[in-house]
C-alpha positions in Angstrom: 31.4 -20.3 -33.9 31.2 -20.9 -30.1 27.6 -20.0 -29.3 28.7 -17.6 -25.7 30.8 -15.7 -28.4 28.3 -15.0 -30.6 26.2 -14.0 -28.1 28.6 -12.0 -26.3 29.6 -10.0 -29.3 25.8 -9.2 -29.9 25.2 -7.8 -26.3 28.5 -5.6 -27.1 27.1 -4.2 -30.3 23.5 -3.5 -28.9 25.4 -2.2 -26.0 26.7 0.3 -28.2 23.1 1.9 -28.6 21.9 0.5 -25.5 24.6 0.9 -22.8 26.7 3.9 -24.0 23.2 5.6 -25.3 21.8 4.9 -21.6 24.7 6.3 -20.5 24.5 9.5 -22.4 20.8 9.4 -20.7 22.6 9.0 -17.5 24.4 12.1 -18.1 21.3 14.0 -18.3 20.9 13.1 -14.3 23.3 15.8 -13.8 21.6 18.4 -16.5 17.8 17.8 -14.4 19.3 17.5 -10.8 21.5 21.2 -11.3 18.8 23.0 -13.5 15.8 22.0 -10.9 16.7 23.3 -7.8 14.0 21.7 -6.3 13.6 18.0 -6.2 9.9 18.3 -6.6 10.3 19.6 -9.9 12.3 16.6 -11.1 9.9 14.4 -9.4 7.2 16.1 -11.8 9.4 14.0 -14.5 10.0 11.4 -12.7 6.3 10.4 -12.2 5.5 11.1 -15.7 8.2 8.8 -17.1 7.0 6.2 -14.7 3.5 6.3 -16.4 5.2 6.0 -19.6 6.4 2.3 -18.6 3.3 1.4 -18.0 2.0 2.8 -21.2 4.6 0.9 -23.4 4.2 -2.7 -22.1 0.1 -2.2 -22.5 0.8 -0.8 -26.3 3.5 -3.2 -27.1 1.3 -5.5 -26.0 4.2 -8.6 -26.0 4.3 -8.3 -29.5 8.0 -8.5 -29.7 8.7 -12.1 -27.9 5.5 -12.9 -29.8 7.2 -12.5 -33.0 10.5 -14.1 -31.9 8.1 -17.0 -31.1 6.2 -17.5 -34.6 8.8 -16.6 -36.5 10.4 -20.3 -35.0 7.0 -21.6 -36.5 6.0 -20.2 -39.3 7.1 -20.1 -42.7 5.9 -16.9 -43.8 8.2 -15.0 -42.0 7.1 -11.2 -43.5 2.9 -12.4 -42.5 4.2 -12.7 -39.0 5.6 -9.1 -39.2 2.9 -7.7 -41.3 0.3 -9.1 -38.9 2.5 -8.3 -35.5 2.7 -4.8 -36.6 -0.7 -4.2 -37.6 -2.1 -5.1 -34.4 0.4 -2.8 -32.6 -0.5 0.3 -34.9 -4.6 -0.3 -34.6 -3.9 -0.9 -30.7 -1.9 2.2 -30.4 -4.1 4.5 -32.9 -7.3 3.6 -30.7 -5.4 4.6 -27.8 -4.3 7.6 -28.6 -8.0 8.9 -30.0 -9.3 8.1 -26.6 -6.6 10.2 -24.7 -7.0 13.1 -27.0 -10.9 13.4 -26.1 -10.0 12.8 -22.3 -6.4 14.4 -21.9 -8.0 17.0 -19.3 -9.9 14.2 -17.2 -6.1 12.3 -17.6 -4.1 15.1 -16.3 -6.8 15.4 -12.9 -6.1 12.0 -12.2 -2.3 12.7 -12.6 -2.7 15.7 -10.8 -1.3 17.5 -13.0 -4.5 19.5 -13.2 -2.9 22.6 -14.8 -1.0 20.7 -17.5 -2.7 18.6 -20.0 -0.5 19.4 -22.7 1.8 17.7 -20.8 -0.2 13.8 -21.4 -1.0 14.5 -24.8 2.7 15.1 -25.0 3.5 11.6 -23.2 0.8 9.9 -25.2 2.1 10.9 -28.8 5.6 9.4 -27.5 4.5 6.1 -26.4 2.7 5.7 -29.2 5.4 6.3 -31.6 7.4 4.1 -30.0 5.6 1.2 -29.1 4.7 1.1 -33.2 8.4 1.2 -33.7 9.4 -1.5 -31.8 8.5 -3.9 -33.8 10.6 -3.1 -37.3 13.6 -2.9 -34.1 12.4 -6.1 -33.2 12.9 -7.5 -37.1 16.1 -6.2 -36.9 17.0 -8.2 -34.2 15.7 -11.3 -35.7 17.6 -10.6 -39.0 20.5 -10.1 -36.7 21.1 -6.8 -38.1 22.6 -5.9 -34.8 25.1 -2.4 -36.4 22.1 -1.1 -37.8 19.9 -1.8 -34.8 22.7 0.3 -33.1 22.8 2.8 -35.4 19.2 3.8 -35.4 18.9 3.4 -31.5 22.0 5.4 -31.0 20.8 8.2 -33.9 17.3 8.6 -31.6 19.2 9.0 -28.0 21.5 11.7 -29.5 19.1 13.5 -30.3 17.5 13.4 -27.2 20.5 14.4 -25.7 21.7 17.3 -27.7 17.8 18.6 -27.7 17.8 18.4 -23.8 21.1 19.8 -23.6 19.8 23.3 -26.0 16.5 23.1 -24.3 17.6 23.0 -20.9 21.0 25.3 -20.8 19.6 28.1 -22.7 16.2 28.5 -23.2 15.1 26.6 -19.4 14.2 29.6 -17.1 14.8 28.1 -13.6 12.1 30.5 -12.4 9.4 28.5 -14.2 10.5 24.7 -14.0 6.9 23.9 -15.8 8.8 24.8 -19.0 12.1 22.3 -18.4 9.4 19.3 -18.0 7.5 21.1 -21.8 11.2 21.3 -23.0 12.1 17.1 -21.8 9.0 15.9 -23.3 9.1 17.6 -26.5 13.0 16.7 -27.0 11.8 13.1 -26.5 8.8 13.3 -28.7 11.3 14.4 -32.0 14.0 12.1 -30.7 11.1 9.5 -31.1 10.5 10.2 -34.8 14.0 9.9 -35.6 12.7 5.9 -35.9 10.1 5.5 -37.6 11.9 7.8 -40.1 15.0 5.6 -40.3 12.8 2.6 -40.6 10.3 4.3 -43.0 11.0 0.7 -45.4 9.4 -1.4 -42.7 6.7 0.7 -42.6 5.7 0.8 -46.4 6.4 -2.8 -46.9 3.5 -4.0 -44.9 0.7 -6.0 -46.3 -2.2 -4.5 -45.6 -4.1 -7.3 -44.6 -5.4 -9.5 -41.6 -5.2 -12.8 -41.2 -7.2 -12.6 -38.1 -7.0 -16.4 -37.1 -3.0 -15.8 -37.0 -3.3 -12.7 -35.0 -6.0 -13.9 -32.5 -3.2 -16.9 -32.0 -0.6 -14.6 -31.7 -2.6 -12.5 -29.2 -3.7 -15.5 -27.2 0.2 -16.3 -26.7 1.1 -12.8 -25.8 -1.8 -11.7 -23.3 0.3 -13.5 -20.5 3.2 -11.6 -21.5 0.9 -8.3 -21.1 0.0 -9.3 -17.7 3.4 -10.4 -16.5 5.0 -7.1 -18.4 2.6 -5.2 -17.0 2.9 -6.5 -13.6 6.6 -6.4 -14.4 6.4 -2.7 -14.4 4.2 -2.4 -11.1 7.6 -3.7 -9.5 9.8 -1.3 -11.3 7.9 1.8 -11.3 4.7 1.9 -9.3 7.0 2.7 -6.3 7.6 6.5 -7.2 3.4 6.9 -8.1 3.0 5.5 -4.5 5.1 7.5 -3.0 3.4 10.3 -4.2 0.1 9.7 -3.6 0.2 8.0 0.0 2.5 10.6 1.6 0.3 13.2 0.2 -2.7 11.4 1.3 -0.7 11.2 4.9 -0.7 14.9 5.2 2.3 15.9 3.8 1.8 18.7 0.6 2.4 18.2 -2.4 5.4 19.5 -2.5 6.7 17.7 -0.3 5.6 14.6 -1.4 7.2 15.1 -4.9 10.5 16.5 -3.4 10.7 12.5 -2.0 10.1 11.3 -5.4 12.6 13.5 -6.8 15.2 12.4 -4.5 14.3 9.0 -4.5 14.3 8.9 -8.4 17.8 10.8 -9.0 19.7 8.1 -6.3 17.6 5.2 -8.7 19.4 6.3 -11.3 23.1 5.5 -9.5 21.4 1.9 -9.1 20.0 1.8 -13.1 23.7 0.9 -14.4 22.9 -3.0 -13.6 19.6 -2.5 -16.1 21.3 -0.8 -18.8 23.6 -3.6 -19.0 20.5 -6.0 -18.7 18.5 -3.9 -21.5 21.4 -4.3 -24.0 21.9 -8.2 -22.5 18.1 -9.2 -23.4 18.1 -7.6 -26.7 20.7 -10.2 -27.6 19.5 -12.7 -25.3 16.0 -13.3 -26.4 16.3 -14.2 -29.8 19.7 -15.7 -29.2 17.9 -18.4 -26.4 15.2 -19.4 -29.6 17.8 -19.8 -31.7 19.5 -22.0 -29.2 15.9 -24.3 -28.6 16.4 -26.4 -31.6 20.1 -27.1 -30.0 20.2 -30.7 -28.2 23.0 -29.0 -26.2 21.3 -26.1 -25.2 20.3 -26.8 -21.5 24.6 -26.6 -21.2 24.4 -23.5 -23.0 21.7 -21.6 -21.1 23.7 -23.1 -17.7 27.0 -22.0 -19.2 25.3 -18.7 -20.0 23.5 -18.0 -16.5 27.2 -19.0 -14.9 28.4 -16.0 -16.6 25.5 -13.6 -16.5 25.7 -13.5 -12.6 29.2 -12.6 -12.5 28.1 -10.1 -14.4 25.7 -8.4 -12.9 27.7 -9.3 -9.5 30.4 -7.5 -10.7 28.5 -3.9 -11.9 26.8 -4.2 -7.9 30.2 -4.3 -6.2 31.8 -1.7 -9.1 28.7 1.2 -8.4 28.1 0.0 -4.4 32.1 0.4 -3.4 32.9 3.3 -5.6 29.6 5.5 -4.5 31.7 8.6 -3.5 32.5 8.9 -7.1 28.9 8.0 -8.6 26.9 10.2 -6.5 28.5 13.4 -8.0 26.5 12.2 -11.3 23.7 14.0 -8.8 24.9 17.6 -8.9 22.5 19.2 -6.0 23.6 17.7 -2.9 20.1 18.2 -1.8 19.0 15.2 -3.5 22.1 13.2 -1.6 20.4 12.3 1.4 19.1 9.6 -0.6 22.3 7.7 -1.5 21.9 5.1 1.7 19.4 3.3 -0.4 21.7 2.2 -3.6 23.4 -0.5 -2.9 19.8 -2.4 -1.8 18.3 -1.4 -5.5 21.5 -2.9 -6.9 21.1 -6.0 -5.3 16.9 -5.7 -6.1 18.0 -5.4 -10.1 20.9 -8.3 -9.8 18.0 -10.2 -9.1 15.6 -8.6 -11.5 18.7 -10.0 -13.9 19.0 -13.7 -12.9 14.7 -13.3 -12.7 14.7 -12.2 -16.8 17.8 -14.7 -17.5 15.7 -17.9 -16.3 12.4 -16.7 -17.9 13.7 -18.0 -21.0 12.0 -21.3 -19.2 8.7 -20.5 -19.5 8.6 -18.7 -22.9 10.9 -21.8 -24.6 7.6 -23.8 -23.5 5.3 -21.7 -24.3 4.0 -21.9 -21.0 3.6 -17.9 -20.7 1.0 -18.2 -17.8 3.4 -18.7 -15.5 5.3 -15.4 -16.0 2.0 -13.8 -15.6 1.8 -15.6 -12.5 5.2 -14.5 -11.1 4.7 -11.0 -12.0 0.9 -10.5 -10.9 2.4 -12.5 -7.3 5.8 -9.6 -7.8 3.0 -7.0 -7.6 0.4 -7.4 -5.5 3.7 -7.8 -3.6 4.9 -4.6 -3.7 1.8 -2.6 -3.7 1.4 -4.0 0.1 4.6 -3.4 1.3 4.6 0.1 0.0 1.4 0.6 1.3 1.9 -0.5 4.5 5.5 1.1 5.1 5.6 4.2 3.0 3.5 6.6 5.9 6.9 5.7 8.2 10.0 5.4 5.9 9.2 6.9 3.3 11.4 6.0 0.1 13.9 3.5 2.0 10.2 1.5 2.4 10.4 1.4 -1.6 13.7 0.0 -2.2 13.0 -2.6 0.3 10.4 -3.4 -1.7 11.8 -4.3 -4.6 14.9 -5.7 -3.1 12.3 -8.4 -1.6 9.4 -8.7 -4.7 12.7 -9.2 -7.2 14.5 -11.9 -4.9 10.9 -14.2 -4.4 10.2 -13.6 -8.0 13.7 -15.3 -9.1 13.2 -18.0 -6.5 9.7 -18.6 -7.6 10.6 -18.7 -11.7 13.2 -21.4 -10.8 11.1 -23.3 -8.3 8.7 -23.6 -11.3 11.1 -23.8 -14.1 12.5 -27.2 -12.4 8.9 -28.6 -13.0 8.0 -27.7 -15.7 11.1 -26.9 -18.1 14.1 -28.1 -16.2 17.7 -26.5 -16.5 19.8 -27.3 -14.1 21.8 -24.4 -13.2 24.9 -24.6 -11.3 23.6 -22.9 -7.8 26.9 -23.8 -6.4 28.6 -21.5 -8.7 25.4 -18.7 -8.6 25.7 -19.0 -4.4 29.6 -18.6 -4.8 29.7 -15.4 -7.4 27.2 -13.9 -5.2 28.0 -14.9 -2.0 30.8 -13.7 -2.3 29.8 -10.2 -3.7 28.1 -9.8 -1.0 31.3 -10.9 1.8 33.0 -8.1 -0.3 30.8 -5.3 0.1 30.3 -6.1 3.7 34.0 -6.2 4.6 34.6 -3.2 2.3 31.8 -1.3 5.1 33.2 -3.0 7.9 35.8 -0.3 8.6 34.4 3.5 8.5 37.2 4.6 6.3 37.3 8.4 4.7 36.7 9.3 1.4 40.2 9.5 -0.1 42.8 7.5 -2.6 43.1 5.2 0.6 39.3 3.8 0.4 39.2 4.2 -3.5 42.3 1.7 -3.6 41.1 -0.6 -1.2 37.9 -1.2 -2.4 38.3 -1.6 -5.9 41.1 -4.1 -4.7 38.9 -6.0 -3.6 36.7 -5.9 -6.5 39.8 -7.0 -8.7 39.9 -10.1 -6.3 36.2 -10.7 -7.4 37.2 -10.5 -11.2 40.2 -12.6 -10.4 37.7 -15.4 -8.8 35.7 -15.3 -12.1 38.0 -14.9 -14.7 39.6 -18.5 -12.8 36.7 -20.2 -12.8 34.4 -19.8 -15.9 35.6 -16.8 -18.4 39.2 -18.5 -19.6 36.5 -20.7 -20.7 35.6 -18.5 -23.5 38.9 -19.0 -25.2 38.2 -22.5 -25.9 36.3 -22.9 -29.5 
């Protein structure tokens, strides 16, 4: 079977858990933006989940490419798991003892002084499913993609119908401290639905270490903990920033979460590129070892980049020239002031994209330093410029940010990948798809035209010219074997 097949018609079905579940997430942008009036209130949420992404990549601890890894290595394919998943559940048991004893001391820091429920809340979740991942994770491997799916998709419609009850008829907008209680309990049962689907994984485990494999394993994935982790300081740290240096400027509270609010809901208009990079990886990944054994496969990860950033090119120019439509996923038009900023997160996250698509480099090699390298560079990146800019602009600061930290992060990985694993891409064919993505949107805003069937036609015109572009020069491809 033509290999782009096969791993286009994975990314489809984990799409169906990943991209139409994050989609039915989506939807809940418009539930939290109408019930909380007040931005601030949504930017309580927003800073919480924010922490939770840090949380998972420190408790996942990279166990998941880790196991991808061994599994190409070893022949004892269930002591990888057995081993994988034991570290994980130790890891996450410790962690969770500790915040117990200091949730109050947690919630100060947070300030969230009145609410420590609220972290012991948030630290049951992560745990539950960081220790999950990995039995998703074998799933993947075993290219049990439908049940993957299924279980993924069971958990987010939970969440969704949970929110939905919680929020529309037991929420009291006069005390919005209950709608955060309500999201984080809905997400906290929607969390169990996992390990309860995967409850076989869990009592199959061998109950024993082989601590010379697991300190190998660990020594392979602490790289990826740094560069995760690091990876997360570029998506996330921006809204805890926010909060704390406008508040520390002199602005209240308040009004320091009311930015985060606002800047978080417009994020969400720009998060359609991830979803389809979340449901892209969880093919991807295992698909790209598969593929290392191949003595074709440099053609097949060029062949495979060629299409990725028409891709992702085409989801920018779809959500940047059709914002009038997307931004009444925000229901408050308090929170639309934000909107200006969009299109430059889209174009931060195509680059994010093309970043996690050539990474493959450095993990195919086992050279796992050098993501660490990127990402830790990524960071200390965007902790100065946020720093230094926030006090004047505010959120718009942020988004630069990460427009900027993504673009020299994907430069960087191929500038390294060249020396030490080359590929050689097509750039010719990556300048052209987004070159000319960019020419698109430009002339699209070149004319102030109102909102109306007039501008809706025009512009998505012009994205049919992109497709037609695309579809010429790479996808009839896909017809062939």
């Amino acid at each position: 079977m033509n290999p782009f097949k096969k791993l286009l018609g994975q990314t489809a079905v984990y799409g169906l858990s990943s991209i139409i579940g994050r989609l039915l997430n989506y939807l809940l942008v418009p539930l939290y933006t109408f019930v909380f009036k007040n931005p601030a209130d949504y930017g309580d949420v927003s800073i919480l989940y924010a922490w939770v992404a840090f949380l998972v990549v420190f408790l996942t601890f990279g166990m998941e490419t880790t196991f991808f890894r061994y599994l190409h290595l070893k022949e004892d394919k269930e002591k990888i798991f057995s081993n994988s998943f034991l570290t994980l559940i130790v890891l996450n048991i410790l962690f969770f003892i500790i915040v117990v004893f200091f949730n109050q001391d947690v919630a100060d820091y947070l300030l969230f002084h009145e609410h420590n429920e609220y972290i012991v809340l948030l630290a049951l979740i992560v745990c539950i499913d960081s220790v999950s991942s990995l039995p998703l994770a074998k799933l993947r491997a075993e290219e049990k993609a439908v049940k993957f799916a299924a279980i993924q998709f069971t958990s987010i419609g939970v969440n969704i119908v949970l929110n939905l009850i919680f929020m529309l008829i037991f929420f009291d907008p006069d005390r919005p401290e209950e709608g955060v209680l309500f999201i984080l309990i809905a997400n906290l049962i929607s969390s169990l639905v996992k390990p309860l689907l995967l409850y076989k994984d869990f009592l199959m485990v061998r109950l024993s270490f082989d601590f010379q494999l697991v300190r190998e394993m660990m020594i392979y994935a602490f790289p990826l903990v740094f560069a995760g982790f690091a990876g997360i300081i570029n998506e996330t740290i921006d809204r805890i920033l926010l909060e704390r240096i406008l508040f520390s400027s002199g602005k209240t509270l308040t009004e320091a979460k009311t930015e985060v609010g606002i800047y978080s809901a417009v994020y969400k208009l720009a998060m359609l590129v991830t979803i389809f990079l979340q449901a892209y990886r969880y093919a991807a990944e295992p698909f790209f070892f598969a593929q290392s054994k191949n003595q074709d496969r440099n053609k097949v990860y060029v062949k495979t980049m060629n299409y990725f950033v028409a891709g992702v090119c085409l989801i920018f120019l779809l959500v940047a020239l059709n914002i009038d439509i997307f931004k009444h996923f925000i229901r408050n038009e308090s929170y639309w002031v934000g909107l200006g900023v969009v299109p430059i997160l889209l174009l931060a996250n195509v680059f994010l994209g093309i970043y996690y698509n050539q990474s493959i480099w450095y993990k195919l090699s086992g050279q796992t330093k050098f993501g660490a390298y990127i990402s830790i560079g990524g960071a200390l990146l965007t902790v100065l410029i946020n720093v230094f800019f926030i006090p004047e602009y505010g959120y718009w600061a942020c988004a630069w940010a990460t427009l900027i930290v993504y673009a020299a992060q994907m430069i960087a990985s191929y500038l390294l990948g060249q020396r030490y694993y080359p590929i050689k891409y097509n750039l010719r064919k990556f300048a052209l798809y987004l070159g000319l993505s960019l020419v698109i949107f430009w002339m699209a805003n070149l004319f102030d035209m109102e909102s109306g069937y007039g501008k809706f036609f025009v512009h998505n015109g012009m994205i049919c010219l992109f497709v037609f572009v695309v579809w010429s020069l790479d996808f009839r491809s896909l017809k062939k074997g």
